[in-house]
C-alpha positions in Angstrom: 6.8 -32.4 5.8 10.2 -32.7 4.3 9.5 -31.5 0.8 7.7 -28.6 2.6 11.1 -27.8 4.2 13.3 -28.3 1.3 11.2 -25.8 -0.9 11.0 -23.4 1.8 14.6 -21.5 0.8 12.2 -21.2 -2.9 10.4 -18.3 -1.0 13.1 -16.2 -1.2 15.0 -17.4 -4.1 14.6 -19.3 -7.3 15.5 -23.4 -8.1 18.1 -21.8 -10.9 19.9 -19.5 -8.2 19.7 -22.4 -5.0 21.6 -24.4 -7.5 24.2 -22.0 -8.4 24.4 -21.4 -4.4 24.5 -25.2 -3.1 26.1 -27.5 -6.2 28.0 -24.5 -7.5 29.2 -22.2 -4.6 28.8 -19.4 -6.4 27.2 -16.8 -4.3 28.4 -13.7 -6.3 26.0 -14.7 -9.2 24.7 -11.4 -10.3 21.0 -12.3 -11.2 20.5 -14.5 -8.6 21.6 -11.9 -6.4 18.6 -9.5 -7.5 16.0 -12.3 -8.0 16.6 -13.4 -4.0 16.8 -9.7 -2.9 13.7 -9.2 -4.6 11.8 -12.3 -3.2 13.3 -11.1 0.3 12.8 -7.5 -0.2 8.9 -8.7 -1.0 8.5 -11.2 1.8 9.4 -8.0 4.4 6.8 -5.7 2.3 4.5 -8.2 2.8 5.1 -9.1 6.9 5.4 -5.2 7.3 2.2 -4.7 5.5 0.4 -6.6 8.2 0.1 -3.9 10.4 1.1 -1.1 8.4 -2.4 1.2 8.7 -3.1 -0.3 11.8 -1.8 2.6 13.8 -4.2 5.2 11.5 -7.1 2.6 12.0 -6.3 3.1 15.6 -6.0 6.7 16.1 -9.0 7.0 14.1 -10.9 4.9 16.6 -9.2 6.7 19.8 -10.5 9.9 18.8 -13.5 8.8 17.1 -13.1 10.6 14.7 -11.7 11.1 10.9 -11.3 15.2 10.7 -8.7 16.1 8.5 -9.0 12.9 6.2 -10.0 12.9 2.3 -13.1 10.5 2.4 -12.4 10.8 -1.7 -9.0 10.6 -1.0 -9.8 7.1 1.3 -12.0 5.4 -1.6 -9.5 6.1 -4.4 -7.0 4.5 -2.3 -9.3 1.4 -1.8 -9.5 1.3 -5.9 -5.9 1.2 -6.5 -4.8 -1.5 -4.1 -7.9 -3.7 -5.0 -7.3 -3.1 -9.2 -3.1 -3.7 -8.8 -3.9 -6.9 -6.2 -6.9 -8.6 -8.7 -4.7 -7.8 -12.1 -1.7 -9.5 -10.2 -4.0 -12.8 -9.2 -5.7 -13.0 -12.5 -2.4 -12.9 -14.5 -0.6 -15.1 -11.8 2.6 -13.0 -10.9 4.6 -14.0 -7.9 2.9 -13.5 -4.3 5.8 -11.8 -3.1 5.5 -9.3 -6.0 2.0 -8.4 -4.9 1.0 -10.3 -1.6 1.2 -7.0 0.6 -1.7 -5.7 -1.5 -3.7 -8.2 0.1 -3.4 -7.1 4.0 -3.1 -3.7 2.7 -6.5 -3.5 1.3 -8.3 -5.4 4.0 -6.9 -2.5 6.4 -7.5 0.3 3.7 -10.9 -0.8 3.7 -11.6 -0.9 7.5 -10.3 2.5 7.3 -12.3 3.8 4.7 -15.7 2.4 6.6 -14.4 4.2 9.7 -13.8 7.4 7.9 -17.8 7.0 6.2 -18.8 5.9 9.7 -17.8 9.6 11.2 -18.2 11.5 8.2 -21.7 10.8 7.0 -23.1 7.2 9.1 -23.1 3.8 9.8 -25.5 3.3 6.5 -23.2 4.7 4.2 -20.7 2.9 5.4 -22.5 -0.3 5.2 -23.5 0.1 1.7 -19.7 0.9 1.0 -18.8 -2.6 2.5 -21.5 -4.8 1.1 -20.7 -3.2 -2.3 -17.0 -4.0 -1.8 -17.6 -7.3 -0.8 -19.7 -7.7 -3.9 -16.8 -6.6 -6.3 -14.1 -8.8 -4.6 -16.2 -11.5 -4.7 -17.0 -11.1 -8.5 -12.8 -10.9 -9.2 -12.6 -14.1 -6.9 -14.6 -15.8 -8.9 -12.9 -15.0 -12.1 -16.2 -13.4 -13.7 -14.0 -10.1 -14.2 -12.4 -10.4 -17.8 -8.7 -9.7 -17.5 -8.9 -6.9 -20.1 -10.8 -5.0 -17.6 -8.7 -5.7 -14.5 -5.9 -4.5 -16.8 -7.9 -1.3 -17.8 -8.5 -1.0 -13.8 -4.5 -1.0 -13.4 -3.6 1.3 -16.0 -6.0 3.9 -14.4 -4.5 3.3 -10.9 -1.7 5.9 -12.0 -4.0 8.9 -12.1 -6.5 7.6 -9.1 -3.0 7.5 -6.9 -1.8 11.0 -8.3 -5.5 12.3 -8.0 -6.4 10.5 -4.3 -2.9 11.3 -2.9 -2.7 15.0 -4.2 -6.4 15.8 -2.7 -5.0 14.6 0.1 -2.0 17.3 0.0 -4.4 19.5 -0.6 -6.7 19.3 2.3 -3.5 19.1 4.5 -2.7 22.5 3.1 -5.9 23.9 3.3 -6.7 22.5 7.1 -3.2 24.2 7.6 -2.2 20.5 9.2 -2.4 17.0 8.9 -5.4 16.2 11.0 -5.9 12.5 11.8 -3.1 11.3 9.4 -0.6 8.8 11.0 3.1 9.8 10.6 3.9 5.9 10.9 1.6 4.8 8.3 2.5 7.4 6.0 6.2 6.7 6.4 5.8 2.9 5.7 3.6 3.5 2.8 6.7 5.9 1.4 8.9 2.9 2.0 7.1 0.3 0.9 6.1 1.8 -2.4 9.9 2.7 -3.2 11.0 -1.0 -2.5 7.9 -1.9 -4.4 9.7 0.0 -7.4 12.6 -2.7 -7.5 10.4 -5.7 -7.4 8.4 -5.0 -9.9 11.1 -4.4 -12.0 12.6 -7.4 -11.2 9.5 -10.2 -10.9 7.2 -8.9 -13.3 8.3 -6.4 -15.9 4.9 -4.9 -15.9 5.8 -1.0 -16.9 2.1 -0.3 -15.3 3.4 -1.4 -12.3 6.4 -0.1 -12.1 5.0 3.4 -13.3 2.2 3.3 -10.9 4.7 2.7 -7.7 6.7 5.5 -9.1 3.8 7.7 -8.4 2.7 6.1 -5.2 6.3 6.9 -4.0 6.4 10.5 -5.2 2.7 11.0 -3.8 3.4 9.2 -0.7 6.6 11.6 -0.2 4.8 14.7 -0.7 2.2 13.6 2.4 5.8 12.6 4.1 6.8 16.3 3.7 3.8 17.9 5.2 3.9 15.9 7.8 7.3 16.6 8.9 6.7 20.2 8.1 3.2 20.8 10.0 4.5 19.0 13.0 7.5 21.6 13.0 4.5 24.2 13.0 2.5 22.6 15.5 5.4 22.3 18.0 6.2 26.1 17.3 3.0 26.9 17.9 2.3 24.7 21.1 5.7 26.5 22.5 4.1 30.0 21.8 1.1 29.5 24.1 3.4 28.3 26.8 5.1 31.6 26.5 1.7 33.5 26.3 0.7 32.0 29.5 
């Protein structure tokens, strides 16, 4: 129990920076400084990420149903997070650079079976799952070459810009933002912009840091529509008061 405790201040730091802090006092260490905001700033993506599509998975469920949402869109999604999670266990990067990926896709994926489920049926959606389940299983097991994992990465730049931009699009074609959770949305934007640091600073892995880059600037567009259809909505909602 005691070595547990004394290498729990290595979650959020590194041995080289806890002894400049304890043996050398020296707190203004530049490096060390980034490496333990990092660790920290990846420990809070990761606790945040916990429930971070929870309040989509439950709106989707409260109104049973998924009008307004991208089923493409939903699945490309699924693709990213499961590709950037499996390259970043097979090539062993730090858990707190990639950990959130984990809870992230477990929730993606409940959303995308929902979103099947109301779309086009329970069997669909349960071929979508047990095919899922399949491929995790197969990266789990190590019997997916790293070359192709890395392949899968690289093409998670255009699936976000792709997946997130049909999204925008349906928005502006529905002429609103349909079942899409502001607080989801919101801590996707944030996440993916503090994601942006870490990867700088734990992996160096310019895929990485390229693909967050996008997920941000995606993630903001969907941001911006919301804010701007909810202005429109409101407007709207106060013209039929005035009608009546």
């Amino acid at each position: 129990m005691a070595k547990y405790l004394q290498e729990l201040p290595l979650l959020i730091t590194t041995e080289k920076c806890l002894k400049e802090y304890l043996e050398h006092y020296n707190f203004t260490h530049v490096e060390c400084f980034k490496a333990t905001l990092s660790k920290s700033l990846g420990l809070a993506i990761i606790a945040g990420s916990l429930m971070v599509k929870v309040p989509q998975i439950v709106k989707i469920l409260n109104n049973k149903s998924a009008k307004g949402i991208n089923v493409v869109s939903v699945l490309l999604e699924v693709f990213a997070i499961t590709a950037m999670a499996s390259y970043s266990f097979i090539s062993g990067f730090p858990f707190s650079s990639w950990g959130d990926a984990v809870f992230l896709g477990v929730q993606t994926v409940t959303m995308a079976f929902l979103v099947i489920y109301y779309l086009q049926g329970l069997a669909k959606a349960t071929a979508f799952l047990a095919a899922y389940t399949a491929v995790v299983a197969a990266v789990l097991m190590r019997l997916t070459p790293l070359r192709v994992l890395w392949f899968g990465q690289a093409l998670n730049i255009p699936v976000i810009l792709v997946g997130r931009l049909m999204q925008a699009y349906t928005n502006y074609s529905n002429g609103n933002t349909g079942q899409l959770s502001a607080v989801t949305i919101f801590m996707v934007l944030f996440g993916a912009l503090a994601r942006i640091f870490t990867s700088i600073q734990e992996t160096g892995d310019q895929t990485m840091i390229l693909m967050f880059c996008c997920s941000a600037l995606t993630n903001g567009v969907l941001a911006l529509q919301l804010l701007y259809y909810w202005n429109v909505a409101e407007s709207q909602t106060g013209k039929s008061k005035k009608k009546q």
